[in-house]
C-alpha positions in Angstrom: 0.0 0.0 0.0 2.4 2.3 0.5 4.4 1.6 -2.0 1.8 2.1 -4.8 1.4 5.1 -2.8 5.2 6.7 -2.9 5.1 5.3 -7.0 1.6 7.6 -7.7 3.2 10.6 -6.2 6.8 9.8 -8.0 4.4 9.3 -11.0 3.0 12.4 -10.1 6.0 14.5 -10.0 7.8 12.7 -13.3 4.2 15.2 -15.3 4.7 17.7 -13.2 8.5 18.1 -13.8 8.1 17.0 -17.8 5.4 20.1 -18.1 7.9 22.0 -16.7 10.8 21.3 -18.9 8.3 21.1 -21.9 7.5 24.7 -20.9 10.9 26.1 -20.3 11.6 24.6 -23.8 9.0 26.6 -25.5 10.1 30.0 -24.0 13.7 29.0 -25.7 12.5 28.5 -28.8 11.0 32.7 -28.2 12.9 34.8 -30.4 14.6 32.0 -32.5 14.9 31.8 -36.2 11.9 30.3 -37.0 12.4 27.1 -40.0 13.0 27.9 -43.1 9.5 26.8 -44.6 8.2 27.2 -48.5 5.0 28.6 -48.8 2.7 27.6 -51.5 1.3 31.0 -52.4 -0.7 31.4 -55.8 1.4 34.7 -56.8 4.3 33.6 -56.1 6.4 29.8 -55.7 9.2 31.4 -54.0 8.4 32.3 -50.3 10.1 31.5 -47.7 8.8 31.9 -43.8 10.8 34.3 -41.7 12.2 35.9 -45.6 11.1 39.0 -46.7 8.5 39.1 -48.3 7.0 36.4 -45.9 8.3 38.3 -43.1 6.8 40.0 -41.2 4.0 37.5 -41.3 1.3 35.6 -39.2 0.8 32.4 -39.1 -3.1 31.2 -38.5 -3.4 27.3 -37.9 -7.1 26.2 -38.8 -8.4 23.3 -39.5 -11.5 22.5 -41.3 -12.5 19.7 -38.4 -12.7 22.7 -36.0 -16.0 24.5 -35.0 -14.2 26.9 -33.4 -12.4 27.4 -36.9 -15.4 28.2 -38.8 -15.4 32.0 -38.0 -12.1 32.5 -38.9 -12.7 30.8 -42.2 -15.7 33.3 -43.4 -13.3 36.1 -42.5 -10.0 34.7 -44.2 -10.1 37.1 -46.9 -11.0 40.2 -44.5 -8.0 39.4 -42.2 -5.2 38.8 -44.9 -6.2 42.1 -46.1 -6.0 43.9 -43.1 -2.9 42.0 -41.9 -1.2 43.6 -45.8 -2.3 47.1 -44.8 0.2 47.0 -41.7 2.9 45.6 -43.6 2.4 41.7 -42.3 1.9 38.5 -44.5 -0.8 36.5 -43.4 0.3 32.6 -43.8 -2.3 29.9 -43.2 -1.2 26.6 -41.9 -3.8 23.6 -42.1 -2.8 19.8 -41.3 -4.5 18.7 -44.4 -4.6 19.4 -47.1 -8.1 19.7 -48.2 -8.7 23.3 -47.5 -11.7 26.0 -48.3 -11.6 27.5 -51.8 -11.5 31.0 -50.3 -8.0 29.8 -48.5 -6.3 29.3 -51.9 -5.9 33.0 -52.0 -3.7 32.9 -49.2 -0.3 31.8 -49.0 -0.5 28.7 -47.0 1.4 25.9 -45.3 0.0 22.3 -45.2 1.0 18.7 -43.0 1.8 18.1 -39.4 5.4 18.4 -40.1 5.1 22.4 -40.9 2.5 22.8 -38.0 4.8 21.4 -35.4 7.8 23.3 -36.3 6.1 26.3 -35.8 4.8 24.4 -32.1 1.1 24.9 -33.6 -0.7 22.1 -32.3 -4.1 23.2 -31.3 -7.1 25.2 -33.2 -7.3 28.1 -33.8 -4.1 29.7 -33.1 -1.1 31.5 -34.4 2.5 32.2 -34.5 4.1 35.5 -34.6 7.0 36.1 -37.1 9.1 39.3 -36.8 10.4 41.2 -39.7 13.8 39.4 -38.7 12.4 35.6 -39.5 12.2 35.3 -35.6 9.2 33.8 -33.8 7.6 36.5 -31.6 5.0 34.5 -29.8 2.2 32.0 -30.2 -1.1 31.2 -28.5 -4.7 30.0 -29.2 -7.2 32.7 -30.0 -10.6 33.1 -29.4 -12.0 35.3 -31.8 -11.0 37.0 -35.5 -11.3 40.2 -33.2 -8.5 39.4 -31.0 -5.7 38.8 -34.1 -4.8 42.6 -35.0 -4.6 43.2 -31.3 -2.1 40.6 -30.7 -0.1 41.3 -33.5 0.1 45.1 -32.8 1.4 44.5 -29.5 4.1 41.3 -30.3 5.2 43.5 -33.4 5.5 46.9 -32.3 9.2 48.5 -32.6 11.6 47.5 -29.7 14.0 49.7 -28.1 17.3 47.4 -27.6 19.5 48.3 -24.6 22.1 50.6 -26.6 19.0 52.6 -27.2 18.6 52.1 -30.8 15.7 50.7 -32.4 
């Protein structure tokens, strides 16, 4: 009894210890180079993720088995549009790749492979690439609403400590 006690709290404290490392190892990846990714893109075959043009960019992970999704899908068009007017390349990423009509507009990355190098794993939600090819930040989102917010505030101009910008 008490050893199947002492194993469920070892047990325990193996998760609680592999969230944390698992954690830590996401803030590392904050400000790194993000992967050198092609973009299919129907003006252009030559895009690169974290390259200008394709940089400063969002990336929006949707997926077409997502409810949640469904807003953001009416609204592609709307918030690629907006994104250009601030200078920002929006990139769709989907894990198939069966997506909407509308979404062939939009450059776009497809499979599991591109979504986990960008640590997208969840719907919908984006990744943040600065103007340097450098992830910014990532999260889920909530609502279409909430996108030009986020992006405003990860890519506004920093002030480095020699006080140049």
């Amino acid at each position: 009894m008490v050893l199947a006690r002492l194993a469920q709290r070892l047990q325990a404290l193996h998760q609680v210890v592999a969230s944390t490392v698992e954690a830590e190892r996401e803030r590392a990846r904050l400000g790194q180079p993000v992967p050198p990714l092609a973009l299919a893109d129907p003006a252009s075959d030559q895009l690169i993720l974290g390259v200008p043009p394709a940089a400063p960019a969002v990336v929006l992970a949707l997926s077409e088995r997502c409810p949640p999704c469904a807003t953001f899908w009416e609204r592609l068009e709307t918030l690629a549009a907006s994104l250009a007017e601030r200078g920002t390349l929006m990139v769709l990423a989907v894990p198939e790749s069966d997506a909407p009509v509308g979404a062939a507009r939009v450059p776009h990355l497809v499979g599991e492979a591109a979504l986990a190098a960008l640590g997208l794993s969840s719907f919908p939600s984006l990744a943040v690439v600065d103007e340097r090819g450098h992830l910014r930040g990532r999260g889920l989102l909530r609502s279409v609403e909430e996108v030009p917010e986020i992006v405003s505030m990860l890519l506004q101009p920093t002030v480095n400590t020699e006080g140049k910008r």
